[in-house]
mmCIF file of the N, C-alpha and C atoms, coordinates in Angstrom:
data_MODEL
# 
_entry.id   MODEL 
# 
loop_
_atom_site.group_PDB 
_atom_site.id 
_atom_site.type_symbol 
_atom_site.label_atom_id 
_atom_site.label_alt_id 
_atom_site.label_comp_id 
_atom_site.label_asym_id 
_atom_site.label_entity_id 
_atom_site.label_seq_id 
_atom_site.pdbx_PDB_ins_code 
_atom_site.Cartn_x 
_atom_site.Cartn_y 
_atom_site.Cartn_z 
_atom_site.occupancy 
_atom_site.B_iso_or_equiv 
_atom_site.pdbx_formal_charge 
_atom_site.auth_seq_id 
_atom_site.auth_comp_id 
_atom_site.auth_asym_id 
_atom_site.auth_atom_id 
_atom_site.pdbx_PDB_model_num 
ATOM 1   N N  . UNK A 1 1  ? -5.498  -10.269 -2.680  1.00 0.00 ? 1  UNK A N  1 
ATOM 2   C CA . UNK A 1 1  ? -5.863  -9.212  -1.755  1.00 0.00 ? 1  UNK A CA 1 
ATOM 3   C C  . UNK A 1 1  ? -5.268  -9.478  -0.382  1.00 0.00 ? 1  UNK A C  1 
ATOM 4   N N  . UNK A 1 2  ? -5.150  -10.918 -0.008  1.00 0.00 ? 2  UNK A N  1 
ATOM 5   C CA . UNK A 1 2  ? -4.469  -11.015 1.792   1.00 0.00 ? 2  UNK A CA 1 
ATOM 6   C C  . UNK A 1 2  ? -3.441  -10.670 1.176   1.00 0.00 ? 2  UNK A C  1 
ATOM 7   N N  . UNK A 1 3  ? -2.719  -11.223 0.081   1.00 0.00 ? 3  UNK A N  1 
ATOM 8   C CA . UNK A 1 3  ? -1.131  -10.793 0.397   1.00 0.00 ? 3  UNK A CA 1 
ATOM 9   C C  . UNK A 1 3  ? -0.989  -9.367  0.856   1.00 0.00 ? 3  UNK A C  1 
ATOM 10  N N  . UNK A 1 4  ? -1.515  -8.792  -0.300  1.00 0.00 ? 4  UNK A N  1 
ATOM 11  C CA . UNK A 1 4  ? -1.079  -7.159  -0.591  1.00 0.00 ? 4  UNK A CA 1 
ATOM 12  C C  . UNK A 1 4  ? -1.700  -6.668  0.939   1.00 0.00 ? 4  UNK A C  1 
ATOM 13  N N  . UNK A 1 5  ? -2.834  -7.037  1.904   1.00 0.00 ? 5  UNK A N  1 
ATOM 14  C CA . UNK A 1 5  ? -3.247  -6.796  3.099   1.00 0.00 ? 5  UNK A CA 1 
ATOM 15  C C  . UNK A 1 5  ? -2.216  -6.570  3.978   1.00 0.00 ? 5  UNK A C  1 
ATOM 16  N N  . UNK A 1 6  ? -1.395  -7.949  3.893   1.00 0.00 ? 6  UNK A N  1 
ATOM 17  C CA . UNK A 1 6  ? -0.538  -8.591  5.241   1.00 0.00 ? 6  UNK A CA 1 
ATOM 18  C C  . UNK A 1 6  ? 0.921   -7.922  5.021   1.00 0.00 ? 6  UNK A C  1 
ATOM 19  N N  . UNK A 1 7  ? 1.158   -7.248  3.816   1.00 0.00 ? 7  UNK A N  1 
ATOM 20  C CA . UNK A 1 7  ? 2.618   -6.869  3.273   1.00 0.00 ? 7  UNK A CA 1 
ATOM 21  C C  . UNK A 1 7  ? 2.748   -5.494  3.562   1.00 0.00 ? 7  UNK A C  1 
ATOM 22  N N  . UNK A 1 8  ? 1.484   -4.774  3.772   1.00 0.00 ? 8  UNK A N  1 
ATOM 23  C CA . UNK A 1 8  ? 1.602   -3.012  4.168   1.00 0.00 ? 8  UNK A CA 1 
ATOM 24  C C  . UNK A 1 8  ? 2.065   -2.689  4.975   1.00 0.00 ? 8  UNK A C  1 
ATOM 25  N N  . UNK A 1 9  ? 2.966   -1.769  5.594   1.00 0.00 ? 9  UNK A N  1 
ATOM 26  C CA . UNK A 1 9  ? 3.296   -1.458  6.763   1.00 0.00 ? 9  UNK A CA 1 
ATOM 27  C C  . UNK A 1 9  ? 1.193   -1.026  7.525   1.00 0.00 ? 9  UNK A C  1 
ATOM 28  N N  . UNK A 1 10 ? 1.701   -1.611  9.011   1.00 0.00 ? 10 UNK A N  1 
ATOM 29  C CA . UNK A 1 10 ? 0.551   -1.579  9.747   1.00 0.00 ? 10 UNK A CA 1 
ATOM 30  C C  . UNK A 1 10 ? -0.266  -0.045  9.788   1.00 0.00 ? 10 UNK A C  1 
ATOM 31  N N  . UNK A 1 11 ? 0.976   0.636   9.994   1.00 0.00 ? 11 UNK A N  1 
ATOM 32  C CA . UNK A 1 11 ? -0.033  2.278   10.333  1.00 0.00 ? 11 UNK A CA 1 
ATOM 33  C C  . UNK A 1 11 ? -0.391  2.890   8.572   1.00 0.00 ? 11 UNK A C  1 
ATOM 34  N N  . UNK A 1 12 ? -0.391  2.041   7.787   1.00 0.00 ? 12 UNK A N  1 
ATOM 35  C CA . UNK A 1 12 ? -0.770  2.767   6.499   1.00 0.00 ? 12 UNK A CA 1 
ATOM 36  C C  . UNK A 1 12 ? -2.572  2.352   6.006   1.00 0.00 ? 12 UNK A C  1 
ATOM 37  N N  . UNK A 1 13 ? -3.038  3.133   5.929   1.00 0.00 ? 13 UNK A N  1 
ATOM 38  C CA . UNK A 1 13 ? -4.367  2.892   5.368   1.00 0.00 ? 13 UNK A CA 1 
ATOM 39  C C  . UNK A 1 13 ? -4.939  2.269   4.340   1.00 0.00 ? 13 UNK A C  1 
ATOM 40  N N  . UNK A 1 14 ? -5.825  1.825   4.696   1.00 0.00 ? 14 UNK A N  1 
ATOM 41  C CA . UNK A 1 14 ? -6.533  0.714   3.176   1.00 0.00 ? 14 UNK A CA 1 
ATOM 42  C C  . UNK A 1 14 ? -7.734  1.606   3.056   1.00 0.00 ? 14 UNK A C  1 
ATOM 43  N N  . UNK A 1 15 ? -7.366  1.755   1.619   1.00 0.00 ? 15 UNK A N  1 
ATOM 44  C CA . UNK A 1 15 ? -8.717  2.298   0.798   1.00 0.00 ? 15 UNK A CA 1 
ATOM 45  C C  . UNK A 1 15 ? -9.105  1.268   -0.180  1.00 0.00 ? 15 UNK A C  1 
ATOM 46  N N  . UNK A 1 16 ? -10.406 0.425   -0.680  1.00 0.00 ? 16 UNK A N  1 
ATOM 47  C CA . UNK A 1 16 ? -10.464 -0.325  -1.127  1.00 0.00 ? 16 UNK A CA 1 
ATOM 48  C C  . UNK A 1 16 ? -11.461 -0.043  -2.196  1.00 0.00 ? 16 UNK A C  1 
ATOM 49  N N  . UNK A 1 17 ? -11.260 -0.178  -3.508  1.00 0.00 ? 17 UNK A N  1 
ATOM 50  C CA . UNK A 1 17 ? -12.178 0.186   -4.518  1.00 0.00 ? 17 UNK A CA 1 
ATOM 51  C C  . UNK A 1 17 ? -12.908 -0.899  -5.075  1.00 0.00 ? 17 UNK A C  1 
ATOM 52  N N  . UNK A 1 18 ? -13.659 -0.944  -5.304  1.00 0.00 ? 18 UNK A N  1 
ATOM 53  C CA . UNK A 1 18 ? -14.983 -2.591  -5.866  1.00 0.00 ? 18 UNK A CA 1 
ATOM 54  C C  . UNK A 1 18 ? -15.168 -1.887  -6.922  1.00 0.00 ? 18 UNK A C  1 
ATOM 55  N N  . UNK A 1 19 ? -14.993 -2.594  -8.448  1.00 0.00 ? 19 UNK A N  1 
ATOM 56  C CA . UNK A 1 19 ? -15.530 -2.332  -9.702  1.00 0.00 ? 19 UNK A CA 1 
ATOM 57  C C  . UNK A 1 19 ? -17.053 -2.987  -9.967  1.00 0.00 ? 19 UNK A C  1 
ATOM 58  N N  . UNK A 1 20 ? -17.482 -2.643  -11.103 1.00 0.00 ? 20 UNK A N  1 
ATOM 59  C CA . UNK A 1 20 ? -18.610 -2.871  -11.256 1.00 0.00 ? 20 UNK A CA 1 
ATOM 60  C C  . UNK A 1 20 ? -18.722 -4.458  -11.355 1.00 0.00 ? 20 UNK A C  1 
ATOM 61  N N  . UNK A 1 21 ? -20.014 -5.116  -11.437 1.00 0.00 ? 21 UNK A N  1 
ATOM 62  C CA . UNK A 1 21 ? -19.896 -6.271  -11.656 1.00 0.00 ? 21 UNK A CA 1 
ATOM 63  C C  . UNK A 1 21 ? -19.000 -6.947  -12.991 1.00 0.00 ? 21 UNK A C  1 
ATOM 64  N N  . UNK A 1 22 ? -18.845 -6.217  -14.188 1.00 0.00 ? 22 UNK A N  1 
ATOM 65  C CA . UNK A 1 22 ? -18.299 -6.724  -15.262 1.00 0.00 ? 22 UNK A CA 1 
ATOM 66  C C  . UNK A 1 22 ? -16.519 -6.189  -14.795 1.00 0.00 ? 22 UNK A C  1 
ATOM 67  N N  . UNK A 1 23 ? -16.297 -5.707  -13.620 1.00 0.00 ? 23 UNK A N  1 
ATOM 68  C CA . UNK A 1 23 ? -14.918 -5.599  -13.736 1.00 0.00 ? 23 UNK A CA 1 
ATOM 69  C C  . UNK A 1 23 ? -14.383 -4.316  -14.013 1.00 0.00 ? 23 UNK A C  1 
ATOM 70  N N  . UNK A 1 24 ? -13.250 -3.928  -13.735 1.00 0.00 ? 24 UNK A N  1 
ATOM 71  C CA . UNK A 1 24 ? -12.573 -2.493  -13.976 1.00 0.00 ? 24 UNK A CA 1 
ATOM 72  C C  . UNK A 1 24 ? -12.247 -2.545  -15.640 1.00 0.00 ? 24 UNK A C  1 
ATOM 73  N N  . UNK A 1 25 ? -12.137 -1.660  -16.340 1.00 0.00 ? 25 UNK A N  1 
ATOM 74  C CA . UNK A 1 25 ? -11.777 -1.767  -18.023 1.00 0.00 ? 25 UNK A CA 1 
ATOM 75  C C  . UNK A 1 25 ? -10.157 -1.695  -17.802 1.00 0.00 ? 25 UNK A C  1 
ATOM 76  N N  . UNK A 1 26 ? -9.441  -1.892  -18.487 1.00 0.00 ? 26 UNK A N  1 
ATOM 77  C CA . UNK A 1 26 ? -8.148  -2.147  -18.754 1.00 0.00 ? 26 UNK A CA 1 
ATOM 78  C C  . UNK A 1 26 ? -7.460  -0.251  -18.470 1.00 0.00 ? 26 UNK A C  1 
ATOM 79  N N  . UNK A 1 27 ? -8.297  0.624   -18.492 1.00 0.00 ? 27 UNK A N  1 
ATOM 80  C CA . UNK A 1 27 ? -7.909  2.402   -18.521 1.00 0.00 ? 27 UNK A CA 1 
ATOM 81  C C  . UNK A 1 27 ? -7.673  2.707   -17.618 1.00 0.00 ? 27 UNK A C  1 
ATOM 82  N N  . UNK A 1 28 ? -9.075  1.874   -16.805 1.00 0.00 ? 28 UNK A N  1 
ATOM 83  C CA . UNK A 1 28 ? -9.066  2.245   -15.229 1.00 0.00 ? 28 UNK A CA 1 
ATOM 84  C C  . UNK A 1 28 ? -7.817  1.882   -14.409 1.00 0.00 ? 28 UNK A C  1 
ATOM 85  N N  . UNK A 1 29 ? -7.460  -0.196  -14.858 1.00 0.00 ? 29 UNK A N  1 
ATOM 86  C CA . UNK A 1 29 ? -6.477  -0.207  -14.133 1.00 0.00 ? 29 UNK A CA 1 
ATOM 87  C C  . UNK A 1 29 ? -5.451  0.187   -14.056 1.00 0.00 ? 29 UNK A C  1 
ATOM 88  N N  . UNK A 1 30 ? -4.614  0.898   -15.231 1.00 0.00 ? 30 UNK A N  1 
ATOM 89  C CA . UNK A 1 30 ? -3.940  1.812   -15.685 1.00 0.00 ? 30 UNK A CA 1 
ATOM 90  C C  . UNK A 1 30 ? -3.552  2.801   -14.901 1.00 0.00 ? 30 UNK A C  1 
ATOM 91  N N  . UNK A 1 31 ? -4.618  3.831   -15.019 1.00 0.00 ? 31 UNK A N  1 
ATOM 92  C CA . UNK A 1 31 ? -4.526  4.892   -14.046 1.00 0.00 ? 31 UNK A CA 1 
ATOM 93  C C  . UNK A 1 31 ? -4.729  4.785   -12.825 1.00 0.00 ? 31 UNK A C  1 
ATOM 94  N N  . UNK A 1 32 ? -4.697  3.772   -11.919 1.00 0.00 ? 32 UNK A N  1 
ATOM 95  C CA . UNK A 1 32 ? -5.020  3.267   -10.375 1.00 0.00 ? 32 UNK A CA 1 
ATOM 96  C C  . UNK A 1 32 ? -3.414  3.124   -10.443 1.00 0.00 ? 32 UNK A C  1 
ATOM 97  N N  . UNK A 1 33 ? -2.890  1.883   -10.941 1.00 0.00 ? 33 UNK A N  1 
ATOM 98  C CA . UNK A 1 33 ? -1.242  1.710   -11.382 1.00 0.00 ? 33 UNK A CA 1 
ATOM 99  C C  . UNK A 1 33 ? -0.388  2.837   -11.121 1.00 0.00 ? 33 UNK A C  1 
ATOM 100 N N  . UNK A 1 34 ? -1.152  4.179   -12.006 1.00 0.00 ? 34 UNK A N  1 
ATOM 101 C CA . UNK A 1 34 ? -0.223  5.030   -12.478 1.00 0.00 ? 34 UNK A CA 1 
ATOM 102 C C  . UNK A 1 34 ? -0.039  6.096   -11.067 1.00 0.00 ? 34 UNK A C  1 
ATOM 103 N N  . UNK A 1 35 ? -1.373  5.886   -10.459 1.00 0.00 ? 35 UNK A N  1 
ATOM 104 C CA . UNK A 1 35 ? -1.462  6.341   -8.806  1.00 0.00 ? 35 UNK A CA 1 
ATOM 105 C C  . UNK A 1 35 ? -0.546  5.515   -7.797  1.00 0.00 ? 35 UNK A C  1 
ATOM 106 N N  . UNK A 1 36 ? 0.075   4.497   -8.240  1.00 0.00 ? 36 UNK A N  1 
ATOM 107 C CA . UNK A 1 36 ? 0.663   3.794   -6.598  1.00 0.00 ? 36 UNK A CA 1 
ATOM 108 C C  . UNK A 1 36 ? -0.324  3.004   -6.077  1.00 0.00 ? 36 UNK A C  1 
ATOM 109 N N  . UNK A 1 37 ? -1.715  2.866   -6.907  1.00 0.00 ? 37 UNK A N  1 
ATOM 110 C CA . UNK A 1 37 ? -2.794  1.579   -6.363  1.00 0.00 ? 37 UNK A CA 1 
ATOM 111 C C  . UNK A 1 37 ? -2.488  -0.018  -6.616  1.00 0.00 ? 37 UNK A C  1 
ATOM 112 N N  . UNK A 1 38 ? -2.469  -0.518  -5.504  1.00 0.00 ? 38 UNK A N  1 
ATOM 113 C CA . UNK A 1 38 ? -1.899  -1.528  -5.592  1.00 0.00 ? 38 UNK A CA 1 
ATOM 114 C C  . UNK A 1 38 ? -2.890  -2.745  -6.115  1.00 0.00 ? 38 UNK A C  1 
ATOM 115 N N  . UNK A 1 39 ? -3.379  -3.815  -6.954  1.00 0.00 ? 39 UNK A N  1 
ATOM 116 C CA . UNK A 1 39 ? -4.386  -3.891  -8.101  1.00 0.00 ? 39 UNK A CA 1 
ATOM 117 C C  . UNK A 1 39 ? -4.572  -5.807  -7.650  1.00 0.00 ? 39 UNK A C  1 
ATOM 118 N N  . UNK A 1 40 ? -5.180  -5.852  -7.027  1.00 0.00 ? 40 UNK A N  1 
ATOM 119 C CA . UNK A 1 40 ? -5.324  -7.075  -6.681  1.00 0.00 ? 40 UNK A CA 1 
ATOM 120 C C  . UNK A 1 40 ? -7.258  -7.825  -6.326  1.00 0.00 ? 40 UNK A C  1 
ATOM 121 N N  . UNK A 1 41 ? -7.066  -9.254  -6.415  1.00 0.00 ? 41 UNK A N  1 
ATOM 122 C CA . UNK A 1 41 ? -8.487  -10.093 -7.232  1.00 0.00 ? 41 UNK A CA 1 
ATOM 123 C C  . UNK A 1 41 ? -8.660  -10.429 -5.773  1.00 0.00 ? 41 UNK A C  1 
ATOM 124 N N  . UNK A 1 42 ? -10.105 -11.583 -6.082  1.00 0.00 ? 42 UNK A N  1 
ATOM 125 C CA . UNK A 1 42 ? -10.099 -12.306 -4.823  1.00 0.00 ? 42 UNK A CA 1 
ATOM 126 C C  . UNK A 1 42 ? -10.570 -13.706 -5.679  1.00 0.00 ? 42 UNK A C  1 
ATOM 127 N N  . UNK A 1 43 ? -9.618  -13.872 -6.712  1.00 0.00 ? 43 UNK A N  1 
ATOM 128 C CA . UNK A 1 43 ? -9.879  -15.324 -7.321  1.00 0.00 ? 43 UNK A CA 1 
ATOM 129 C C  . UNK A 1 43 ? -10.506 -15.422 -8.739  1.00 0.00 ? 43 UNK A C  1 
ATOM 130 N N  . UNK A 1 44 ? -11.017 -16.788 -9.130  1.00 0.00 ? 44 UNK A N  1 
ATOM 131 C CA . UNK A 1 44 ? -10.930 -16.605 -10.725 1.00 0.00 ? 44 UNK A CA 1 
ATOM 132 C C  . UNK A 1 44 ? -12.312 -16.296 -10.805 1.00 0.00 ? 44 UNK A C  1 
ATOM 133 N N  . UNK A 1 45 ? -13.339 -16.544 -9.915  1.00 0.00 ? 45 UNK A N  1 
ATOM 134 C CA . UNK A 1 45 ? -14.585 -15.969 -10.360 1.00 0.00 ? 45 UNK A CA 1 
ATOM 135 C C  . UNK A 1 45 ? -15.213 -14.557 -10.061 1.00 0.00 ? 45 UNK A C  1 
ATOM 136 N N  . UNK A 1 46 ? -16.212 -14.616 -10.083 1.00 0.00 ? 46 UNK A N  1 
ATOM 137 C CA . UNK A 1 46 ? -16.850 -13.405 -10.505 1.00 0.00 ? 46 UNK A CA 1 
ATOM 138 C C  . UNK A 1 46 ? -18.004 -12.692 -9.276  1.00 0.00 ? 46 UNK A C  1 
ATOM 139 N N  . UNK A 1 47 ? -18.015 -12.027 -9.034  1.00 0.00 ? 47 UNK A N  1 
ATOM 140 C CA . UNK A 1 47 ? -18.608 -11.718 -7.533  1.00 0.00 ? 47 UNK A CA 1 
ATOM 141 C C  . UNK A 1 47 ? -19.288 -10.690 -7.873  1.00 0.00 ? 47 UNK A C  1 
ATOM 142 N N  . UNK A 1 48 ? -20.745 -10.314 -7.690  1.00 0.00 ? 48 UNK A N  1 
ATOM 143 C CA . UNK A 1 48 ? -21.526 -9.048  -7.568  1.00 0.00 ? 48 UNK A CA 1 
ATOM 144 C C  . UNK A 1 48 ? -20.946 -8.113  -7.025  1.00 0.00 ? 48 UNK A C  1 
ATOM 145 N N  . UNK A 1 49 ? -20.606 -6.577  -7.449  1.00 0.00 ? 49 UNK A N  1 
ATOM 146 C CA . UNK A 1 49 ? -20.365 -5.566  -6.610  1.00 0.00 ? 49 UNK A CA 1 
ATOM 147 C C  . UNK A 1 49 ? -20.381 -5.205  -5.446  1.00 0.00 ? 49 UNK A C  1 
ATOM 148 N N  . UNK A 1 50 ? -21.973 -5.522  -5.083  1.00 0.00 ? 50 UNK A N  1 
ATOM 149 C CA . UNK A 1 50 ? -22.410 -5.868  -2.830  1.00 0.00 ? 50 UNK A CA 1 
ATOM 150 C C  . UNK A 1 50 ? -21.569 -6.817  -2.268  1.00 0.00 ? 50 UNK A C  1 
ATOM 151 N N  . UNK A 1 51 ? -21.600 -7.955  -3.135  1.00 0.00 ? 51 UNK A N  1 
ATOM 152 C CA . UNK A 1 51 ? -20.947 -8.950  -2.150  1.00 0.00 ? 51 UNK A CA 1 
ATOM 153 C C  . UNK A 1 51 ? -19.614 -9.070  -2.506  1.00 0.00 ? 51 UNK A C  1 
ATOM 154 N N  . UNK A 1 52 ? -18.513 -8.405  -3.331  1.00 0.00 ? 52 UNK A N  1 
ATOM 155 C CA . UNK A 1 52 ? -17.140 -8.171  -3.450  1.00 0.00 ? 52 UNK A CA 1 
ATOM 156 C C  . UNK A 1 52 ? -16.996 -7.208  -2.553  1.00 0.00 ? 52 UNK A C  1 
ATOM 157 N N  . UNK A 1 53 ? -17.728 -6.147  -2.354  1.00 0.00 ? 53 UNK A N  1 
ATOM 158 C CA . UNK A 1 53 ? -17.370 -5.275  -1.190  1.00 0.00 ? 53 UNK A CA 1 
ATOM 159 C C  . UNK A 1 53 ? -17.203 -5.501  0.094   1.00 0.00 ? 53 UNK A C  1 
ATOM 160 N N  . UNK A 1 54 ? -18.325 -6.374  0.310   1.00 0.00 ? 54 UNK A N  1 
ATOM 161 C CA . UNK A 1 54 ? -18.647 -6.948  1.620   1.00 0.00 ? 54 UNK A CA 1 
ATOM 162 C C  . UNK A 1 54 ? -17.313 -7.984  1.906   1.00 0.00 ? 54 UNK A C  1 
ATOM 163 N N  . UNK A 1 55 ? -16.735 -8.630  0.841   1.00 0.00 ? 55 UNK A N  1 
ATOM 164 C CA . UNK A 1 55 ? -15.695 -9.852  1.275   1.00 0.00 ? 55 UNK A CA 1 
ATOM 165 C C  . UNK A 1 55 ? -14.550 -9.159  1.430   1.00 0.00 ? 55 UNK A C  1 
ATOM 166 N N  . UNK A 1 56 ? -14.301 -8.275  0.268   1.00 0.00 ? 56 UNK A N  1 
ATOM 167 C CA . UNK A 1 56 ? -13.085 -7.109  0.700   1.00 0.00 ? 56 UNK A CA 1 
ATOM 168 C C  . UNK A 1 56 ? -13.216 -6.697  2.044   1.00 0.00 ? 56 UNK A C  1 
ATOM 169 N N  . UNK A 1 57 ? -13.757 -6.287  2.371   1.00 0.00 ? 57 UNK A N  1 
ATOM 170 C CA . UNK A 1 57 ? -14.298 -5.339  3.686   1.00 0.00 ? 57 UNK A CA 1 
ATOM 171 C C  . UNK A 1 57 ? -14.124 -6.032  4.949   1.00 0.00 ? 57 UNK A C  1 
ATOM 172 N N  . UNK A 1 58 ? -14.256 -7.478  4.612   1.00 0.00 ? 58 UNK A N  1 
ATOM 173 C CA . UNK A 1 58 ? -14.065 -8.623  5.954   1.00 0.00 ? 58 UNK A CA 1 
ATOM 174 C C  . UNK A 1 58 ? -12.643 -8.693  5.860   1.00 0.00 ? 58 UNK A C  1 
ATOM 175 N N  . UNK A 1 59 ? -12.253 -8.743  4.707   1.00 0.00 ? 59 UNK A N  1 
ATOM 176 C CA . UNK A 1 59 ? -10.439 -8.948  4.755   1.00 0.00 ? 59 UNK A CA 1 
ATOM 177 C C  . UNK A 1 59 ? -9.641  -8.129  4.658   1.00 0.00 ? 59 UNK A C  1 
ATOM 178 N N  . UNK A 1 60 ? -9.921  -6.938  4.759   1.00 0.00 ? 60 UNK A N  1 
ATOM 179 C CA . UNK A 1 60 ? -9.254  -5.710  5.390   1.00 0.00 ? 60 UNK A CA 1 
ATOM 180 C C  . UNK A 1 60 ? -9.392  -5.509  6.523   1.00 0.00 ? 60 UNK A C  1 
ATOM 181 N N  . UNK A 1 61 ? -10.894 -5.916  7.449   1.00 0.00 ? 61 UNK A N  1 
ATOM 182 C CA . UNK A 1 61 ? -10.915 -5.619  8.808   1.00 0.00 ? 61 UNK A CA 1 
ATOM 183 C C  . UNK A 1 61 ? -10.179 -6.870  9.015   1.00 0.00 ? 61 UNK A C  1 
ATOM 184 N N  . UNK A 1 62 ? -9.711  -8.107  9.197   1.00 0.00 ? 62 UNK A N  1 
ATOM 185 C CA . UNK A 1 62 ? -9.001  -9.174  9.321   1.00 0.00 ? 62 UNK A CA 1 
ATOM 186 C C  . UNK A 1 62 ? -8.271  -8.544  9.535   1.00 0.00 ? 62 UNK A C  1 
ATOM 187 N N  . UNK A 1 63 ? -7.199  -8.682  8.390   1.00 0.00 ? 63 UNK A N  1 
ATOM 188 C CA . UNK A 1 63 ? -5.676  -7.667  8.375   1.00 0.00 ? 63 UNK A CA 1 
ATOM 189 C C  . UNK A 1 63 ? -5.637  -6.793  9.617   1.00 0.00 ? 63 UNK A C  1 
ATOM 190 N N  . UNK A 1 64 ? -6.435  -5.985  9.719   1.00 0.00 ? 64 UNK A N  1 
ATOM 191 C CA . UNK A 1 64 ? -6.234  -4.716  10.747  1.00 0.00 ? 64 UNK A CA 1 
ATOM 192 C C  . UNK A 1 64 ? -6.578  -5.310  11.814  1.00 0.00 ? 64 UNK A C  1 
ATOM 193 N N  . UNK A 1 65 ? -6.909  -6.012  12.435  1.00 0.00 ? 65 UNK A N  1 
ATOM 194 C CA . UNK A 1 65 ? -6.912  -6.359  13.707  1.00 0.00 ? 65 UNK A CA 1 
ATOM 195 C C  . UNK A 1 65 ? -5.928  -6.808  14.566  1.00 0.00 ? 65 UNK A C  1 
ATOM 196 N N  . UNK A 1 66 ? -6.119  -6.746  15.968  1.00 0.00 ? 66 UNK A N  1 
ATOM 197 C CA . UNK A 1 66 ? -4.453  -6.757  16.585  1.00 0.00 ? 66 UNK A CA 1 
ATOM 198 C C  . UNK A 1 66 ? -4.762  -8.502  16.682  1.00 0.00 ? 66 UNK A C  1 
ATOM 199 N N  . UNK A 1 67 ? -3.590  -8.701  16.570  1.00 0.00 ? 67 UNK A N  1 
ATOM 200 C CA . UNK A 1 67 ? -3.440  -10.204 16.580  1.00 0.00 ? 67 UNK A CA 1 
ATOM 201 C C  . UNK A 1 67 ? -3.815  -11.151 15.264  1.00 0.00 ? 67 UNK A C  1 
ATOM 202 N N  . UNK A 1 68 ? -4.654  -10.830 14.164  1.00 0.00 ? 68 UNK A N  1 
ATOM 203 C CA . UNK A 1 68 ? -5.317  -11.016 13.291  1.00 0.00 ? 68 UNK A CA 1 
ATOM 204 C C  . UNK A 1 68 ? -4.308  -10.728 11.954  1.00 0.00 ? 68 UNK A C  1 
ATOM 205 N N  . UNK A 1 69 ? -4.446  -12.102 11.176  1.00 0.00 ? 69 UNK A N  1 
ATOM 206 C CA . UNK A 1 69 ? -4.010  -11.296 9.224   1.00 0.00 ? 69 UNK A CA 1 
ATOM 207 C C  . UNK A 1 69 ? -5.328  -11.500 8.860   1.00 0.00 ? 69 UNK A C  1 
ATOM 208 N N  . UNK A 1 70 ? -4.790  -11.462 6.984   1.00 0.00 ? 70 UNK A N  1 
ATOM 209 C CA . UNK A 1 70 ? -5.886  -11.694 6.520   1.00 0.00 ? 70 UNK A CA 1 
ATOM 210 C C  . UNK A 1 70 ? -6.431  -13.107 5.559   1.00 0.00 ? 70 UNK A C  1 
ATOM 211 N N  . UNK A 1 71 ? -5.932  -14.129 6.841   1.00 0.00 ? 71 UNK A N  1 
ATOM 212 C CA . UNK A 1 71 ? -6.599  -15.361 6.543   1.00 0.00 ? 71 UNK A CA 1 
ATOM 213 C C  . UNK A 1 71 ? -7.197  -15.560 7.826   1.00 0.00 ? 71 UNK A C  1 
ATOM 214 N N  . UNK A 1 72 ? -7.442  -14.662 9.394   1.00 0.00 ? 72 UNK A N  1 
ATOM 215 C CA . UNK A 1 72 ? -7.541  -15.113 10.324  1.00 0.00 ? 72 UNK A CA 1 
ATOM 216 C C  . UNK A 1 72 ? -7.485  -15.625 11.633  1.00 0.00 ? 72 UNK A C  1 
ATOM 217 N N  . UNK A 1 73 ? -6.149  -16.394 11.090  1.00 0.00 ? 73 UNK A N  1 
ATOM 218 C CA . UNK A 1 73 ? -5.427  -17.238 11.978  1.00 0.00 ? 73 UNK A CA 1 
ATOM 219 C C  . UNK A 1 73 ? -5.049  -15.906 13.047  1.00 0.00 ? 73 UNK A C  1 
# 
């Protein structure tokens, strides 16, 4: 997710989708794909829906900040 964050041109918008806790089905990611959605994790485990949103959500506002990516620094 930082990569694909830090690689967008700046004035383009992040829309960020959170699957359910068991994950997007293989159809879904498909047709996100087949949209130009760009399909990226935040690691090998497994995160509740609230709190994948919430970590997405910190690392998109990261990214977007002036001076800021999305590790921070």
């Amino acid at each position: 997710l930082a990569d694909i964050l830090r690689a967008r041109p700046g004035s383009q918008p992040v829309t960020l989708l959170v699957g359910p806790d068991t994950g997007f089905d293989h159809s879904e990611v498909q047709a996100a794909q087949a949209r130009g959605i760009s399909i990226a994790g935040m690691g090998e485990g497994m995160l509740r829906a609230e709190t994948a949103a919430i970590a997405a959500a910190v690392l998109a506002t990261m990214a977007t900040d002036a001076g800021g990516d999305a590790h921070g620094r």
